[in-house]
N, C-alpha and C positions, 0 to 999 in steps of 0.2 A: 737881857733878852736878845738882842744881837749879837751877843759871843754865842749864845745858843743857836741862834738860825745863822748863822756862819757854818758853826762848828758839825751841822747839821748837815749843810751843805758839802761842806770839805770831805764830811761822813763820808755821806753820799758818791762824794768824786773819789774817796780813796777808796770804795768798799767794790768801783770797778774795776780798778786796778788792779786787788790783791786778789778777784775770782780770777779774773785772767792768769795772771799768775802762778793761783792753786791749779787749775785747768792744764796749765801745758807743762808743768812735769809729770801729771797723770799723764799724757798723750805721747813722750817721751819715753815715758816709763814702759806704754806699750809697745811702741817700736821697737823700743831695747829689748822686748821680752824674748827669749830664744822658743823657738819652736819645739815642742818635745818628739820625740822619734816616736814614727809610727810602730808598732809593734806588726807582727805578720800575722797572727789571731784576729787583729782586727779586721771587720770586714771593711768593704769600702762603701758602704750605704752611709755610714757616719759622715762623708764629706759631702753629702747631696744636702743642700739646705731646704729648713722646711717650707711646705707651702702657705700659701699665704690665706688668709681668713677670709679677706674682703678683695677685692680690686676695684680701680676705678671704671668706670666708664670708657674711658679710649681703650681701653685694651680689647683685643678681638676676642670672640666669642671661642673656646677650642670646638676645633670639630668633636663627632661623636666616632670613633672605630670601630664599633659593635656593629653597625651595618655590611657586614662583609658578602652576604652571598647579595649580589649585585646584577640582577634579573629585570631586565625592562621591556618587557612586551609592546611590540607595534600591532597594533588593531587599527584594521580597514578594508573598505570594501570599493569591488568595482562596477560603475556603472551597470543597472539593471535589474538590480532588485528590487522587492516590493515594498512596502509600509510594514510587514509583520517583518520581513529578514531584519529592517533593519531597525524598528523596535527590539529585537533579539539582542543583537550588536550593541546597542548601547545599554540593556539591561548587562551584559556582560561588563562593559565598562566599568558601572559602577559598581561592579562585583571583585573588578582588580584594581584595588588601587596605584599599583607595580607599572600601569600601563601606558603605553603614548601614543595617540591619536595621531591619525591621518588625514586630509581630504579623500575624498573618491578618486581612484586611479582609471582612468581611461582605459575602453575596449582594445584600443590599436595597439596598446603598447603589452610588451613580451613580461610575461612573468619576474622574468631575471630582473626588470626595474628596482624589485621589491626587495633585494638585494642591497642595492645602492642607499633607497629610502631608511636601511637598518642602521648602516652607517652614519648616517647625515644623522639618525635621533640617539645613534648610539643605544640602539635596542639586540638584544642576545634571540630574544625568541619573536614569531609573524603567529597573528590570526588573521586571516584572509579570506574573506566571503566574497563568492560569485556565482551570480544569477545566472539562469537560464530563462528563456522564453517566461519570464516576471511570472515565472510558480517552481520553477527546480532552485534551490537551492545547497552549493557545493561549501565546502568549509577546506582551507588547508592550513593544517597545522605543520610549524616546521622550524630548525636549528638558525637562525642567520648565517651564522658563521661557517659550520661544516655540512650540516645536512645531520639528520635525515630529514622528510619533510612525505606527510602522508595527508591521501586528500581522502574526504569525507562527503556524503550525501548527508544530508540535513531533511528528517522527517517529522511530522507529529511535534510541531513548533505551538508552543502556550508561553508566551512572554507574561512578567508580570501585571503586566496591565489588563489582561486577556484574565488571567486568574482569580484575581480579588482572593488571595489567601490569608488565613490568619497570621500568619507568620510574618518575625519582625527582628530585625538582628539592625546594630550600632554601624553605619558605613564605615569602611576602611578597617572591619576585623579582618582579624588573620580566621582562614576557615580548616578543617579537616577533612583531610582528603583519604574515602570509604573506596577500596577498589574490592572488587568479585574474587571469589579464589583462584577464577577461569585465567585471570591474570599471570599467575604464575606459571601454567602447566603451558601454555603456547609460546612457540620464540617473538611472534611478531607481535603477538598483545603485552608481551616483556616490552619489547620496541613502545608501544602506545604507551603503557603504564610511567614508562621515563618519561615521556612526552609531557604528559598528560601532568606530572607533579612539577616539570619544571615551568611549566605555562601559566597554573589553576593554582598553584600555591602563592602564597606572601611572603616574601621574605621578611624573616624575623628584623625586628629595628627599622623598616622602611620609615622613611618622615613622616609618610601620610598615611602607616595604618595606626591602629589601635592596640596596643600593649596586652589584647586577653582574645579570648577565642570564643564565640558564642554561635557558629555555624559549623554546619556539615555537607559536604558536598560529596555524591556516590556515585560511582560509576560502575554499574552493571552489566556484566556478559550474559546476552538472552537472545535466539532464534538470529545468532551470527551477526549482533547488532551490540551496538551500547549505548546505554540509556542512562543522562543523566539526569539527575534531580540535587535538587539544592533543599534542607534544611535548616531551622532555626532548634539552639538547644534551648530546649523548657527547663529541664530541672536536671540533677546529678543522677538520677534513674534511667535515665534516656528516655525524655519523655520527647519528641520530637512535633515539629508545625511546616508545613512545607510552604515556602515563600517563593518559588517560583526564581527563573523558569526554567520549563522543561520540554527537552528535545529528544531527539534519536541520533545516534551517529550510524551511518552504516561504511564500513570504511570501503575503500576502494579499491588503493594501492599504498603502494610504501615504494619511496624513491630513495635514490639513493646520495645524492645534496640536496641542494635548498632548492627547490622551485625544479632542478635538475638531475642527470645525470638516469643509472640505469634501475629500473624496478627492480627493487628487492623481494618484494609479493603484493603477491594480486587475490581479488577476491573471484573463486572459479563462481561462485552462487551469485554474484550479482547481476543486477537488470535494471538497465536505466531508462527512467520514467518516459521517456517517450515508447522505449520499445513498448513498455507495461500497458502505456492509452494506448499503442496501436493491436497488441492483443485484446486487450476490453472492446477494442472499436470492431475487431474480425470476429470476436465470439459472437457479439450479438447481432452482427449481419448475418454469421451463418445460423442460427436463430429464428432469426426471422423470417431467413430461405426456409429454412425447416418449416417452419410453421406453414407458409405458404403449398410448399411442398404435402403438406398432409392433407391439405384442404383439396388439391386438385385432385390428387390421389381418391381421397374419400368420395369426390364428384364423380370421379370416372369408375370403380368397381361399386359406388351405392347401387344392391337390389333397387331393379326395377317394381317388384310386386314383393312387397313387405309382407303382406299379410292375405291371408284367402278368404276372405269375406264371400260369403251369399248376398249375388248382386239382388237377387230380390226379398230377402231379409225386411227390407224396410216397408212390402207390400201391407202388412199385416197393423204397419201402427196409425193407428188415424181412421181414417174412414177407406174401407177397403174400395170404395168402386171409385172414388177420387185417386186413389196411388195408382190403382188399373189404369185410366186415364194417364197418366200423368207418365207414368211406363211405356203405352204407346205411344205417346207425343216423342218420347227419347229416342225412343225406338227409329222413328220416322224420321225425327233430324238426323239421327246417325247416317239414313240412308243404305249404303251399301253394307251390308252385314258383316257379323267379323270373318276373319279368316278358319279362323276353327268352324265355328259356326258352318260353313263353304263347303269344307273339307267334311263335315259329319252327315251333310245332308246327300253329298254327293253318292258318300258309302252307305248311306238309307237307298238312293235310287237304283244302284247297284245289284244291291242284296235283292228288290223287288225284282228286277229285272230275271236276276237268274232263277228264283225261284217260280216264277212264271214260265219260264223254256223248261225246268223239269217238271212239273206241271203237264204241261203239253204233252212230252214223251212219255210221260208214263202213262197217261189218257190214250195214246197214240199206238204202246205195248196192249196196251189191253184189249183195245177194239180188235185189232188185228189175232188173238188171242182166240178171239167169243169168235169169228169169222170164220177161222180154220175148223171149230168144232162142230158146227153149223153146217156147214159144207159136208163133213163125213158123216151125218147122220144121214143129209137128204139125197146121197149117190146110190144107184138101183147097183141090184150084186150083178145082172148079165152082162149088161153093156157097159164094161169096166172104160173099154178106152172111147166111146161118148162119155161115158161120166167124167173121168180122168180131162177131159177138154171142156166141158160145160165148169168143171171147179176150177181151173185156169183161170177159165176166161172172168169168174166169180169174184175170183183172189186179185187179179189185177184192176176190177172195176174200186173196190174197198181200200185196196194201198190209194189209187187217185185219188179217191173222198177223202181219205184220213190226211195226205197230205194237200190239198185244198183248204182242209179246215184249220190244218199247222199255222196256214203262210196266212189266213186270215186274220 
């Protein structure tokens, strides 16, 4: 039994020796081995070794290089706007997942700031909101780096929280971007429509969107304006939910760098909202002059006598000999009678007058008539010129009587 557990042992100690052994003329053998000549058919992908299955742990993660178009928007706003602008603002936000936040940039300072702040985040494209008197709202869209850069009025603002819509899409998809055909046929909405995909789109492979596409965002040319709205897709029919929000753009200008430089177009139809409240504020002053004006007018040409009523019309209803009364009593307070009235009785006294003097006269033709006849009946034929003087003195007795009676 101990020649066995020796010999066991000995085994044991010689059976490492003769691996070793077998081991290194095989290693030998490889070194020794000649290399065989590449042939020139071959390609050279045969010397790349392959990859590996697994790794461990220390080893770094490789990046991803499918991220290439590399688009980072700066979104912010300056001092002075209101609780709806800047509800707007960050429903935007979390529509771009591409995007990089700012503080609010102070009134005092020059646009070109904005500039600087693109650099420091390393962002290509600005969305830049600014308030006016806390209800205009300006939007500028614009390149970082070269320009162009076009500003915007902001109307007809419905954020999603203002909406309550059905509509319901995955944060950080990628969305599809609906332009008008109006797009195409103008230079300067060419200008926006670039704009407008390099700002509003996702780059494909970003970290933080979502691998599929389940929104539609449109931008429509209508009454020199554009109107966006955002959609959610329902089905492969194009069944469509709209989730908000939605504004107007009305553009302005187009410059020609960032924040800078000389307008490349302008918008000749536009009108900003102050001038707009100061026309509403003149229409309806002159308005109300008008109004005014008609009322005065209507007081100064209103007929005095509307209507020709028989002032004693009313004698007849009631008890006639109480209205009688009651006629004279008015009568007597009036006192001094109308002027017509004046005038009508005056031409009543008138007319009595003259017909009283021809009256007289012709009373006065007559007598003097019947006298002369009178007289040549009773003159004797002898004594013509006694006669001839007695009828004289007859005829001048009768003219005195007749005008005695006149003057009477």
């Amino acid at each position: 039994m101990k020649q066995l557990e020796t010999g066991k042992k000995g085994a044991k100690g010689k059976e490492q020796p003769n691996l070793k052994k077998k081991l290194k003329p095989a290693k030998k053998q490889k070194g020794k081995q000649k290399l065989k000549p590449i042939d020139s058919d071959q390609s050279s992908d045969e010397d790349i070794p392959p990859l590996k299955d697994t790794r461990t742990s220390d080893e770094p993660v490789p990046e991803k290089k499918r991220w290439t178009n590399k688009q980072r928007v700066l979104v912010l706003c300056a001092r002075g706007i209101n609780h709806r602008d800047r509800h707007l603002m960050k429903d935007l936000k979390t529509l771009m997942p591409h995007h990089r936040s700012e503080p609010k940039m102070e009134r005092w300072k020059t646009l070109a700031v904005v500039n600087e702040m693109c650099e420091m985040k390393h962002c290509n494209k600005v969305i830049l909101f600014e308030g006016r008197r806390k209800r205009d709202l300006y939007m500028w869209l614009a390149n970082a780096e070269r320009g162009p850069s076009v500003k915007f009025l902001i109307e007809n603002i419905h954020t999603m929280g203002e909406m309550k819509l059905t509509g319901n899409c995955l944060r950080g998809s990628r969305p599809l971007l609906s332009f008008d055909e109006e797009f195409e046929k103008q230079p300067h909405l060419v200008l926006i429509k670039e704009l407008l995909t390099q700002i509003f789109g996702v780059p494909n492979y970003h970290p933080k969107s979502q691998p599929f596409i389940d929104r539609v965002i449109t931008f429509t040319f209508l009454d020199n304006r554009i109107w966006y709205r955002h959609f959610q897709i329902l089905s492969e029919d194009g069944g469509l939910s709209e989730i908000g929000p939605r504004f107007v753009m009305n553009p302005i200008r187009i410059f020609d760098g960032s924040f800078t430089g000389a307008p490349i177009w302008e918008n000749a139809d536009y009108q900003s909202p102050a001038k707009h409240r100061q026309m509403l504020r003149k229409a309806a002053s002159e308005k109300y002059k008008a109004s005014i004006k008609h009322k005065i007018d209507k007081e100064l040409h209103a007929p005095q006598v509307t209507h020709e009523l028989d002032p004693y019309g009313d004698i007849f209803q009631g008890n006639e000999k109480d209205r009688a009364k009651q006629m004279i009593e008015k009568e007597k307070k009036q006192g001094v009678p109308d002027k017509e009235r004046q005038k009508v009785e005056e031409m009543q006294k008138r007319m009595k007058q003259k017909d009283s003097m021809r009256k007289l006269k012709l009373a006065a033709i007559k007598r003097s008539k019947t006298s002369n006849v009178i007289n040549k009946n009773t003159i004797p034929k002898g004594n013509t010129k006694t006669g001839n003087k007695k009828i004289a003195k007859r005829g001048d007795k009768n003219k005195k009587k007749a005008f005695g009676r006149s003057k009477k």
